[in-house]
C-alpha positions as protocol buffer text, in pm:
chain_id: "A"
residue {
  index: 1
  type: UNK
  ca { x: 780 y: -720 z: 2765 }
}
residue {
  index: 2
  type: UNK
  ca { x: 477 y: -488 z: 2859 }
}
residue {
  index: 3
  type: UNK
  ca { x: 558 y: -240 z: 2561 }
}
residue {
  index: 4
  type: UNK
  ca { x: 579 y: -567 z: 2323 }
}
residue {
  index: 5
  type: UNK
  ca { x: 251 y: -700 z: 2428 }
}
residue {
  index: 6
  type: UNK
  ca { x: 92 y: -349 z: 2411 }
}
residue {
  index: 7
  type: UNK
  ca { x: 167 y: -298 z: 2095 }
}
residue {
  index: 8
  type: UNK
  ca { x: 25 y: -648 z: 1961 }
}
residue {
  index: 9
  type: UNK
  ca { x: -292 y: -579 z: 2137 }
}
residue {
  index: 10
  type: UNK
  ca { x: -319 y: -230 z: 1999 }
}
residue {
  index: 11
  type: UNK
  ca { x: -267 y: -330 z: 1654 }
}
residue {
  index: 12
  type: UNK
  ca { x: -500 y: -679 z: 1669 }
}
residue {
  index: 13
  type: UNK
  ca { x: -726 y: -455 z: 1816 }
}
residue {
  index: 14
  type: UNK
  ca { x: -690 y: -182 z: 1522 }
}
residue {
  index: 15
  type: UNK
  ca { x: -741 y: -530 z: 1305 }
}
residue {
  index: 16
  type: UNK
  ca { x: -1049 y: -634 z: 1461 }
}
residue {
  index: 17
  type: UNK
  ca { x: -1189 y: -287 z: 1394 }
}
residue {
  index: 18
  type: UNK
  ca { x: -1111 y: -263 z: 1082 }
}
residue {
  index: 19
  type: UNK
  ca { x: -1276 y: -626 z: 956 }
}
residue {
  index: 20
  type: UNK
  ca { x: -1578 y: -514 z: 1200 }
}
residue {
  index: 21
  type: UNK
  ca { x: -1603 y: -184 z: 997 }
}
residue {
  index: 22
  type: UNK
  ca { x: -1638 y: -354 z: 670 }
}
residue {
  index: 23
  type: UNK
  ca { x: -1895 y: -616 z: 825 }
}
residue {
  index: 24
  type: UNK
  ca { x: -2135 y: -339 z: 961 }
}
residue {
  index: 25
  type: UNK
  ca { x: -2138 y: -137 z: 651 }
}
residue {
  index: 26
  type: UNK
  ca { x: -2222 y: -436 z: 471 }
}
residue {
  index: 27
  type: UNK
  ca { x: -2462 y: -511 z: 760 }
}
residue {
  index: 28
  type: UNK
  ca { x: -2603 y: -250 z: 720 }
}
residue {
  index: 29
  type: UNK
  ca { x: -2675 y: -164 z: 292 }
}
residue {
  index: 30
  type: UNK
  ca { x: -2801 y: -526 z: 297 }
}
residue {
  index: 31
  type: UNK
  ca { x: -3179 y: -497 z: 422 }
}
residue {
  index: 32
  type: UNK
  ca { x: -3286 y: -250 z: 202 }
}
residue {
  index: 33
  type: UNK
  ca { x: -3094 y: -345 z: -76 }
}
residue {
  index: 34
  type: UNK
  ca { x: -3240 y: -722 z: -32 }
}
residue {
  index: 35
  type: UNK
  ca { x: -3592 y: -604 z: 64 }
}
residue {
  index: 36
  type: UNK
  ca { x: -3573 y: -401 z: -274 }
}
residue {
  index: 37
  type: UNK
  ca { x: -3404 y: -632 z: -523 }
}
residue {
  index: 38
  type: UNK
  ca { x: -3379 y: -977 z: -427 }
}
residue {
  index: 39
  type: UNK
  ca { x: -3539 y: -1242 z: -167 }
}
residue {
  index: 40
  type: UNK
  ca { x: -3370 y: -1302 z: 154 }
}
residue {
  index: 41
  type: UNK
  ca { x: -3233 y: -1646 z: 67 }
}
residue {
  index: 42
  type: UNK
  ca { x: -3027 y: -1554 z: -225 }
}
residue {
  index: 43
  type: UNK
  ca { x: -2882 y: -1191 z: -33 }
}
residue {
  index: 44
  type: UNK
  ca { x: -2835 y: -1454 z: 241 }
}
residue {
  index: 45
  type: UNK
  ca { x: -2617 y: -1697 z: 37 }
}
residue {
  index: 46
  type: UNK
  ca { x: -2421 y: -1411 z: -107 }
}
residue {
  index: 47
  type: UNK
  ca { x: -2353 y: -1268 z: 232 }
}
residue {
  index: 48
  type: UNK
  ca { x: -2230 y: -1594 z: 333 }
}
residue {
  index: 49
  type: UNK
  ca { x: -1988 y: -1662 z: 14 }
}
residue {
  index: 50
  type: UNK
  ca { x: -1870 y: -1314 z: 44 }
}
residue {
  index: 51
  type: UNK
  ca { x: -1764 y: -1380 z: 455 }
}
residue {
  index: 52
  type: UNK
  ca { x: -1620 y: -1701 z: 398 }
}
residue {
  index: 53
  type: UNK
  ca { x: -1386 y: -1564 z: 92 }
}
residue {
  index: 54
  type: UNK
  ca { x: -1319 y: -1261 z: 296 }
}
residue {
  index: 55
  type: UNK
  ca { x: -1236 y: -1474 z: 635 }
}
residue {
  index: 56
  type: UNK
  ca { x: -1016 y: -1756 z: 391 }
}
residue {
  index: 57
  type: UNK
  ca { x: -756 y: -1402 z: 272 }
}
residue {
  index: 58
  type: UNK
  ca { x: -766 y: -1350 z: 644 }
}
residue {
  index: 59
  type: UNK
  ca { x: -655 y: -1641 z: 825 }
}
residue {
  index: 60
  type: UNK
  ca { x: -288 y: -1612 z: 686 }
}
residue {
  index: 61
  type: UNK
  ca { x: -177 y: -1294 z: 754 }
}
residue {
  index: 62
  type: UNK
  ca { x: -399 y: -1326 z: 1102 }
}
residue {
  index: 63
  type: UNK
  ca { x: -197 y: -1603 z: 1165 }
}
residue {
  index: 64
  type: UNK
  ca { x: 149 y: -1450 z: 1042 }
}
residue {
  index: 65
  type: UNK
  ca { x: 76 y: -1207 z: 1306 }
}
residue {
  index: 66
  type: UNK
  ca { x: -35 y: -1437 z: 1592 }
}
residue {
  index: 67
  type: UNK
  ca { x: 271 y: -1666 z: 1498 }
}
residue {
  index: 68
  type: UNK
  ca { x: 527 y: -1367 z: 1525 }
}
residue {
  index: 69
  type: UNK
  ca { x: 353 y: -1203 z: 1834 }
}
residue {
  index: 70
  type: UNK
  ca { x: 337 y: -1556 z: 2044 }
}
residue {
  index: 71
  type: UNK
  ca { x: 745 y: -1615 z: 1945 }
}
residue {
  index: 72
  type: UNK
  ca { x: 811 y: -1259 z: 2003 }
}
residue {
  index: 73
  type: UNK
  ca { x: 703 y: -1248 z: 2337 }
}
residue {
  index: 74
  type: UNK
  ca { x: 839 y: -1580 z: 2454 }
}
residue {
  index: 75
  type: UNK
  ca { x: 1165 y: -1501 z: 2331 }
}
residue {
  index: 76
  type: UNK
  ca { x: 1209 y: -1127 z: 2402 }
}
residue {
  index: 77
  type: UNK
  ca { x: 1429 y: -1155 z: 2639 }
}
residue {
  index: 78
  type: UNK
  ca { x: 1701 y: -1307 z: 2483 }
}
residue {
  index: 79
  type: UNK
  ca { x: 1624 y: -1096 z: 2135 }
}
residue {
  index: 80
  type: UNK
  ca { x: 1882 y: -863 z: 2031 }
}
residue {
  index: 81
  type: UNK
  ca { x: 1768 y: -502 z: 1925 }
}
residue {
  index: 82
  type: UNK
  ca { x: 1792 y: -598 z: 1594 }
}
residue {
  index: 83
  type: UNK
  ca { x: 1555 y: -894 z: 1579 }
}
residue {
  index: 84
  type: UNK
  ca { x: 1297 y: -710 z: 1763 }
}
residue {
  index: 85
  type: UNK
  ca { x: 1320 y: -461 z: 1515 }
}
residue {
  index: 86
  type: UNK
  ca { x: 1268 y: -725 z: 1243 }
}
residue {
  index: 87
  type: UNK
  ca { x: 958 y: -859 z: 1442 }
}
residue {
  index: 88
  type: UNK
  ca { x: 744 y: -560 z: 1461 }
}
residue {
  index: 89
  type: UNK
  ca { x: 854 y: -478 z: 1096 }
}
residue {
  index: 90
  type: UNK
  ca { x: 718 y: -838 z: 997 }
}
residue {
  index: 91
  type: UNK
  ca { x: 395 y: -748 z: 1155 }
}
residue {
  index: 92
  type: UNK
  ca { x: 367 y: -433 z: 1043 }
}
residue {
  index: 93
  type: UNK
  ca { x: 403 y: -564 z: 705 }
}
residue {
  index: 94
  type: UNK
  ca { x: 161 y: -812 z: 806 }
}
residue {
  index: 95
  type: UNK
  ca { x: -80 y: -595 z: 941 }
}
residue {
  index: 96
  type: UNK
  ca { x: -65 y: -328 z: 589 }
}
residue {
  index: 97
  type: UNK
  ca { x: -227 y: -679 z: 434 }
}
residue {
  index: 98
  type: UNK
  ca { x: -499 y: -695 z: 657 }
}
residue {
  index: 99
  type: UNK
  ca { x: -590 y: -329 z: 617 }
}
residue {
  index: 100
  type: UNK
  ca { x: -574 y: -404 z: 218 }
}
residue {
  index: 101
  type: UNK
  ca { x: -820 y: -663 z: 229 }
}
residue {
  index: 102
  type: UNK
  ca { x: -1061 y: -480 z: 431 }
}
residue {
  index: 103
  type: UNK
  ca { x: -1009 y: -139 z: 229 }
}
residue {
  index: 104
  type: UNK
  ca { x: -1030 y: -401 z: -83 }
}
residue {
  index: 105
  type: UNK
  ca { x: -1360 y: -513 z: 75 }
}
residue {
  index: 106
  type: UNK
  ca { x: -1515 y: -226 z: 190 }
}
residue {
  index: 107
  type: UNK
  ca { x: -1487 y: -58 z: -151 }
}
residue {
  index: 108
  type: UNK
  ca { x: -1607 y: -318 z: -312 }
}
residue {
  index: 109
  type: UNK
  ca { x: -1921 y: -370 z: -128 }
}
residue {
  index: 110
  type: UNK
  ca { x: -1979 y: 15 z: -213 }
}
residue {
  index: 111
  type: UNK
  ca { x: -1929 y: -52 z: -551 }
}
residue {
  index: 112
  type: UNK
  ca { x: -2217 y: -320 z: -542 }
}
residue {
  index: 113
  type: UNK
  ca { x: -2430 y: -100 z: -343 }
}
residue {
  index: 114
  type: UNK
  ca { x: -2355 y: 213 z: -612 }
}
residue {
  index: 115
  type: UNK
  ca { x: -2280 y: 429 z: -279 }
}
residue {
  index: 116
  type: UNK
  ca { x: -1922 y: 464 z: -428 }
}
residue {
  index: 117
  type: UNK
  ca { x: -1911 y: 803 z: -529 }
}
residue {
  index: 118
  type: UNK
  ca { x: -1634 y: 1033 z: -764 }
}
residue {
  index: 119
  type: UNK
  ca { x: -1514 y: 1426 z: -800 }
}
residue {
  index: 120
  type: UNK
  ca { x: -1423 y: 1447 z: -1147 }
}
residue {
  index: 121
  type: UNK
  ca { x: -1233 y: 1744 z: -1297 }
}
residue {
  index: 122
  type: UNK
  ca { x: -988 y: 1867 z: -1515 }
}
residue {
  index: 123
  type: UNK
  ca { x: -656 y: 1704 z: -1441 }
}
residue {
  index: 124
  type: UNK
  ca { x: -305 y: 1684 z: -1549 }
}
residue {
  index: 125
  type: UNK
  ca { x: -329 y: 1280 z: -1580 }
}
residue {
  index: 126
  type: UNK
  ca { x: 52 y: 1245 z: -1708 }
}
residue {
  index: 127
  type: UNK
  ca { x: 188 y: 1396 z: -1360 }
}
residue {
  index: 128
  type: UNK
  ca { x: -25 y: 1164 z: -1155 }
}
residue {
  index: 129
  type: UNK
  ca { x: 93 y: 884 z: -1329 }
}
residue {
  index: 130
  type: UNK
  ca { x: 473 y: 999 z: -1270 }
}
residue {
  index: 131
  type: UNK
  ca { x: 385 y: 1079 z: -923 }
}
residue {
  index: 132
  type: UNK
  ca { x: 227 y: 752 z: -851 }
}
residue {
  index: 133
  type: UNK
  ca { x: 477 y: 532 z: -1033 }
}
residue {
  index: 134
  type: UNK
  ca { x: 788 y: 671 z: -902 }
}
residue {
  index: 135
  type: UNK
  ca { x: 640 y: 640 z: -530 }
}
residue {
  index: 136
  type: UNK
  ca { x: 501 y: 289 z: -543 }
}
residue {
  index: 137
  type: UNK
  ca { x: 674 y: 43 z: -404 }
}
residue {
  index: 138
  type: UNK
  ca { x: 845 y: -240 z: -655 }
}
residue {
  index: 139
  type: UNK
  ca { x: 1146 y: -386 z: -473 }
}
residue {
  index: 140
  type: UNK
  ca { x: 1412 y: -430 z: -744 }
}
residue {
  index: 141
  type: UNK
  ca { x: 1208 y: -404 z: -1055 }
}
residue {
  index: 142
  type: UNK
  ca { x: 1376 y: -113 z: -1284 }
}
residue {
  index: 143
  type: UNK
  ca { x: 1091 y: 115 z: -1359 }
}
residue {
  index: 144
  type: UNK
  ca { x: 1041 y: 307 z: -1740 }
}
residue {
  index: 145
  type: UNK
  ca { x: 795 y: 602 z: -1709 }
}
residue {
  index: 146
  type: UNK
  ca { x: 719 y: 810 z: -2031 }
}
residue {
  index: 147
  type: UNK
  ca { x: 397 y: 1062 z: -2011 }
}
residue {
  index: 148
  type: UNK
  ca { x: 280 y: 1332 z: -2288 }
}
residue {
  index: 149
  type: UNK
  ca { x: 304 y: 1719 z: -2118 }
}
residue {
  index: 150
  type: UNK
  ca { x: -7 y: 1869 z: -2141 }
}
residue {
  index: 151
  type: UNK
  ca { x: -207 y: 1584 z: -2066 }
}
residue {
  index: 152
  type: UNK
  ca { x: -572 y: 1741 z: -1910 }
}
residue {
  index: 153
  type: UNK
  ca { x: -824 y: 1461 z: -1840 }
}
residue {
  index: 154
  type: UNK
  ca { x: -1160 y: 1465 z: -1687 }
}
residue {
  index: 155
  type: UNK
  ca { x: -1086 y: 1182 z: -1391 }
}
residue {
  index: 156
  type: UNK
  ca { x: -1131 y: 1148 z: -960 }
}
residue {
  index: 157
  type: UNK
  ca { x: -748 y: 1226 z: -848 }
}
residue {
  index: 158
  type: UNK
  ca { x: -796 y: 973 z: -566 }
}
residue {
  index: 159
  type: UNK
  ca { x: -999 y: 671 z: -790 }
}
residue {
  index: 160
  type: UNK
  ca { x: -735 y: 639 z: -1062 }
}
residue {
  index: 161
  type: UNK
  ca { x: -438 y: 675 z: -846 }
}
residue {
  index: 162
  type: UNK
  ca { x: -586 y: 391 z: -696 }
}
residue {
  index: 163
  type: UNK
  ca { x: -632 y: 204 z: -1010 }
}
residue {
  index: 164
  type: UNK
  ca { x: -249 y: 274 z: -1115 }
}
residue {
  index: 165
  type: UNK
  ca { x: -107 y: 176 z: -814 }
}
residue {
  index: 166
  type: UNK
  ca { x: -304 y: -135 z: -785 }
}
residue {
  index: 167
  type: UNK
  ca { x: -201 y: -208 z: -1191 }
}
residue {
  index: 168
  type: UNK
  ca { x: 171 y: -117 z: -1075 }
}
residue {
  index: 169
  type: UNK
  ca { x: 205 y: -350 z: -774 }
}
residue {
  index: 170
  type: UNK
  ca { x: 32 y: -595 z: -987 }
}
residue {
  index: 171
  type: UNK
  ca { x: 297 y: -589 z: -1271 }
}
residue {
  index: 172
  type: UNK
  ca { x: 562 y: -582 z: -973 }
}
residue {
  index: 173
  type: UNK
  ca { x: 395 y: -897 z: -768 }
}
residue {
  index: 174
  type: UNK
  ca { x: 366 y: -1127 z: -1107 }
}
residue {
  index: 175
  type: UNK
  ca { x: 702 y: -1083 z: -1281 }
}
residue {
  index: 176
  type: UNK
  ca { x: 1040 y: -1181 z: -1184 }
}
residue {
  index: 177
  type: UNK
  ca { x: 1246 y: -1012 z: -984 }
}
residue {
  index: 178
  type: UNK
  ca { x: 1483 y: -738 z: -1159 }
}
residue {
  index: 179
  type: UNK
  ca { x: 1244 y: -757 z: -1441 }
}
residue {
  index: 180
  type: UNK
  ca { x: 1134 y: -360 z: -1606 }
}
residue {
  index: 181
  type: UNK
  ca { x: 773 y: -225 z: -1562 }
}
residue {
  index: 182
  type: UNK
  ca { x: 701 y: 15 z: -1821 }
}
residue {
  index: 183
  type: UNK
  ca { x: 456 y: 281 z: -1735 }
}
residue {
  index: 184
  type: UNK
  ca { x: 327 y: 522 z: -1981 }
}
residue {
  index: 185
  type: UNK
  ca { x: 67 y: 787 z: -2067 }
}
residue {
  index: 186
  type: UNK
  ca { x: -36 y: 945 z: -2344 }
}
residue {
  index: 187
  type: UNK
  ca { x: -313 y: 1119 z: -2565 }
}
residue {
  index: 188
  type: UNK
  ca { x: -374 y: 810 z: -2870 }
}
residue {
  index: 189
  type: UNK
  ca { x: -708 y: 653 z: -2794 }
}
residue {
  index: 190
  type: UNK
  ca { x: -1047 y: 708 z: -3011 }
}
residue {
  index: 191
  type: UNK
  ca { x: -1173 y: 1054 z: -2994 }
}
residue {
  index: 192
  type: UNK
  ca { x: -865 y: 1175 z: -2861 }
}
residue {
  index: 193
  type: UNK
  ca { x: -891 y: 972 z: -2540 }
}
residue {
  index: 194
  type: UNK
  ca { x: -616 y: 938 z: -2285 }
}
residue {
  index: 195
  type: UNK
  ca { x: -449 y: 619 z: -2254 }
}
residue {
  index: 196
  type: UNK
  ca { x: -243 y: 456 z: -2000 }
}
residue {
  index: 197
  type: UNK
  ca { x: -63 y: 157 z: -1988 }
}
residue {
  index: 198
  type: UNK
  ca { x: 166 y: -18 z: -1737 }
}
residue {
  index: 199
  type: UNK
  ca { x: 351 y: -320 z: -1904 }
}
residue {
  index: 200
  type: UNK
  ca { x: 530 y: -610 z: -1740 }
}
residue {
  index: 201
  type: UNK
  ca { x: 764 y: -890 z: -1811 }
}
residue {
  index: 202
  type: UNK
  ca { x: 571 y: -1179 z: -1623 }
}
residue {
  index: 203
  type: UNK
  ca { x: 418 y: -1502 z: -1780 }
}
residue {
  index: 204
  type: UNK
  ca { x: 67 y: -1309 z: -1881 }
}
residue {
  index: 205
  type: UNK
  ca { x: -271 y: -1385 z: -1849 }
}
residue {
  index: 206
  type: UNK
  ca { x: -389 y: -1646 z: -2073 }
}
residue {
  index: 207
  type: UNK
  ca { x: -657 y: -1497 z: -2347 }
}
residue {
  index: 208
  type: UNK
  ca { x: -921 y: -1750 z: -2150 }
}
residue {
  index: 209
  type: UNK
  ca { x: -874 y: -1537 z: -1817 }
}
residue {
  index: 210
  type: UNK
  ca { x: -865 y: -1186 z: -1939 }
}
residue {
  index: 211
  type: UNK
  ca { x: -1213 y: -1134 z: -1818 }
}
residue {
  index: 212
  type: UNK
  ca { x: -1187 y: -1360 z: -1501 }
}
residue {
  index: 213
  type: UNK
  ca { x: -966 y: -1201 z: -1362 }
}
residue {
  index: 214
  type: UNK
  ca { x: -1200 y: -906 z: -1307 }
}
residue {
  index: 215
  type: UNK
  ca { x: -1472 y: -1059 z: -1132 }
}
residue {
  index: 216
  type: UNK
  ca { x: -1466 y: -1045 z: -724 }
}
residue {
  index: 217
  type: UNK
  ca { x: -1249 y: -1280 z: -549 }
}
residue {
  index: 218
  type: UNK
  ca { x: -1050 y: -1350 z: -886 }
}
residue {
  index: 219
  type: UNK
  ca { x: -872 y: -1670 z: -834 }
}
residue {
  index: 220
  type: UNK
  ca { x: -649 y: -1701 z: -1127 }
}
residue {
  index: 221
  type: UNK
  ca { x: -264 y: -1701 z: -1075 }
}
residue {
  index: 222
  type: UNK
  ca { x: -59 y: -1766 z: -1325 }
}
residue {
  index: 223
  type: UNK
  ca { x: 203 y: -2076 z: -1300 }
}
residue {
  index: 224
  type: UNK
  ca { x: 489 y: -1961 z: -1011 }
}
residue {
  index: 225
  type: UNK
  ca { x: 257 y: -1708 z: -864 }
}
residue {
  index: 226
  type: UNK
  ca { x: 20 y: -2021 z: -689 }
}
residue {
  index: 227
  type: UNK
  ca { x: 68 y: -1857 z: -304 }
}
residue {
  index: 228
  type: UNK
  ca { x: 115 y: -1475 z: -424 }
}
residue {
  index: 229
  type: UNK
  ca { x: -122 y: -1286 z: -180 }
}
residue {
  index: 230
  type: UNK
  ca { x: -397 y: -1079 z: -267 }
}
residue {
  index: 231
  type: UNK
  ca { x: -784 y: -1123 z: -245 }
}
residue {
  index: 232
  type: UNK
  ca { x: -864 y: -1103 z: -580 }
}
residue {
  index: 233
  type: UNK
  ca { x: -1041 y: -792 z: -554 }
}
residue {
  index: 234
  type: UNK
  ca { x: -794 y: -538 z: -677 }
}
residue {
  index: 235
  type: UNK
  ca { x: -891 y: -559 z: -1069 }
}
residue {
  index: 236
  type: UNK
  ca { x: -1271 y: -594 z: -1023 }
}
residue {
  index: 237
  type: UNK
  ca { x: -1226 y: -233 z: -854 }
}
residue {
  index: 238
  type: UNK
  ca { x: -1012 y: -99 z: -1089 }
}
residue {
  index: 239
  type: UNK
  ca { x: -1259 y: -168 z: -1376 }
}
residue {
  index: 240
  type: UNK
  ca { x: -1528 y: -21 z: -1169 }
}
residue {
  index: 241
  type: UNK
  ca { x: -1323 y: 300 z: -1144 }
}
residue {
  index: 242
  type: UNK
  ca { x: -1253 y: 305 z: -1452 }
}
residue {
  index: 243
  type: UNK
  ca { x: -1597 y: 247 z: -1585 }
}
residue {
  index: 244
  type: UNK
  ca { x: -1714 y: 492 z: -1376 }
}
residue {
  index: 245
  type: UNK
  ca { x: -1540 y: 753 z: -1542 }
}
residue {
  index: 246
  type: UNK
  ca { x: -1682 y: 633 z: -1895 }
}
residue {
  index: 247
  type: UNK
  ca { x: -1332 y: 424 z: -2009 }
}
residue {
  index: 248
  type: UNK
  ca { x: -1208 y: 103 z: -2083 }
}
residue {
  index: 249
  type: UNK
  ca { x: -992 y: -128 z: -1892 }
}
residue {
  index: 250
  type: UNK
  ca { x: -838 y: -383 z: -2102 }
}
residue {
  index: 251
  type: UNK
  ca { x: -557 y: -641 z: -2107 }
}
residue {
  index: 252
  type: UNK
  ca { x: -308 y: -740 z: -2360 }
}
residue {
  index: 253
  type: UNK
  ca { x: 2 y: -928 z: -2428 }
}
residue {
  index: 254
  type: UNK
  ca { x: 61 y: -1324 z: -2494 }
}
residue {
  index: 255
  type: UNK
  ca { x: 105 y: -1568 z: -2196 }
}
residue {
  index: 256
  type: UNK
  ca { x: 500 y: -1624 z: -2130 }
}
residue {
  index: 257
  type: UNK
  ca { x: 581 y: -1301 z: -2259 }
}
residue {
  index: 258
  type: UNK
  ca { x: 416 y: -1049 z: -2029 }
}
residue {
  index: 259
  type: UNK
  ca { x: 102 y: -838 z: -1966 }
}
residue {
  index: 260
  type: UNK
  ca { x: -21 y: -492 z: -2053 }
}
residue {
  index: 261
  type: UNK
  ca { x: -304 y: -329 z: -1879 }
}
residue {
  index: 262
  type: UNK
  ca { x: -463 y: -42 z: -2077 }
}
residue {
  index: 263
  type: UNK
  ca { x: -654 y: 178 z: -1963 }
}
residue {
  index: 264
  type: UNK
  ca { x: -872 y: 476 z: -2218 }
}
residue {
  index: 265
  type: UNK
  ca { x: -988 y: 748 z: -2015 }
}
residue {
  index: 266
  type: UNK
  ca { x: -1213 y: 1009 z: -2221 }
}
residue {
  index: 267
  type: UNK
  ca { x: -1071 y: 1309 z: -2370 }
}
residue {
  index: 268
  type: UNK
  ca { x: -1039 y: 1635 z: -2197 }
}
C-alpha cells in the first residue's frame, strides 16, 4: 500500500506543479502586458475566462485520477497483479492529459504574449513528416504516408512536428475506428511552396466552423465526438506555428465525408 500511495502523491504532486507553472508564467507576463496595452478590468476578465476554461478541461481527468487512486487504494489488497497494472496505466494515461492541457496552455499564453520564439533552417520537411507520422500514436487507424525526396524547407524542427502531430491525433480522435489517415508532403503550393496535408475519414467540419475551430478554447465537435477530450487549444497553436513561419493553415473537405488539413510552408 505505501508504494501505491507514493506514487499517487508523487504524480498529483507533479500535476499541481505543472498547472502552477502555467499560472505563474501567466502571472507573471500579465502586469506589464496590461499596464502597456489594456486597462486592468478587461486583462482582469480575460484572466478570469481563461482560468475558468482551463480549470473546466481539468476537473475530468483530475477526477479520473482521484476516482482510480481512492478505489485503488481501498481495494489493493485483494487486486491481482494484473489490475494494479491496469490502474497505474489508467492514470498514467490520465495524467499525459493533464500535462497536455497545461503544455497546451502554457504555449498558448506565449503565443499571446509574442515570447514564443522559433530556429528556422534548412530542413528535409518530407522525413519529419515520415518520422512523425509513423511514431504517433493512432490505435487501429491504417496510416498512408507519401512525401517528395528532396524536400528542403525553411521551418523550426520542434514547432511543426508539433503542428503534425497535433493534425495527426486530430484526424485519429474524430474518425472512426479502422478508418485510413492519409499523410502526405510534397513541393505543389504557389511559388514553389511546400505543402502538407493529413486527410481523414471522419464527418468534417462544417464550412461555418472552419475558422472557429481555430480560436482558443474551440468548442466545436462534430456530431459523435460530443465528450472527445481536448481543450480546444491544439489548432489555435498550430495556426500560430504555422503563421509564424510565413504559411497557411487551411481546412478542406465536405461534412460527412472527411477533413483535410493543409498546410503551405514557403519554399526553400
Amino acid at each position: 500500500m505505501t508504494s501505491w500511495v507514493a506514487f499517487v502523491l508523487g504524480l498529483l504532486a507533479g500535476i499541481i506543479a505543472a498547472i502552477a507553472v502555467v499560472a505563474v508564467r501567466r502571472r507573471t507576463r500579465a502586469g506589464p502586458s496590461r499596464a502597456a496595452s489594456s486597462p486592468a478590468p478587461t486583462g482582469t476578465a480575460e484572466r478570469a475566462e481563461i482560468a475558468s476554461k482551463v480549470a473546466h478541461e481539468l476537473k475530468n481527468p483530475i477526477m479520473s485520477v482521484k476516482g482510480l487512486a481512492s478505489t485503488g487504494a481501498r481495494l489493493y489488497e485483494s487486486m491481482s497483479d494484473e489490475e494494479r497494472l491496469e490502474f497505474f496505466q489508467l492514470i498514467d494515461r490520465e495524467a499525459d492529459r493533464l500535462k497536455v492541457i497545461a503544455d497546451e496552455t502554457s504555449t498558448a499564453m506565449k503565443i499571446d504574449a509574442g515570447q514564443l520564439t522559433y530556429v528556422i533552417r534548412p530542413e528535409d520537411l518530407g522525413k519529419l513528416v515520415e518520422e512523425v507520422a509513423w511514431h504517433a500514436p493512432v490505435g487501429d487507424h491504417p496510416m498512408v504516408v507519401e512525401t517528395e525526396a528532396g524536400l528542403i524547407t525553411p521551418i523550426d524542427r520542434i514547432r511543426i512536428s508539433e503542428v503534425l502531430a497535433n493534425l495527426i491525433d486530430n484526424a485519429a480522435k474524430y474518425s472512426p475506428p479502422g478508418s485510413p489517415i492519409e499523410v502526405r508532403a510534397y513541393r505543389g503550393g504557389p511559388k514553389g511552396s511546400a505543402v502538407v496535408e493529413v486527410a481523414d475519414r471522419g464527418p468534417g467540419i462544417p464550412p461555418e466552423q472552419r475558422e472557429v475551430v481555430f480560436a482558443k478554447f474551440a468548442t466545436h465537435r462534430p456530431p459523435g465526438y460530443e465528450e472527445t477530450p481536448g481543450a480546444g487549444l491544439g489548432l489555435f497553436i498550430c495556426r500560430a506555428h504555422v503563421l509564424a513561419h510565413g504559411g497557411r493553415l487551411d481546412i478542406e473537405g465536405q461534412a460527412g465525408q472527411g477533413t483535410m488539413l493543409r498546410v503551405t510552408l514557403q519554399g526553400g
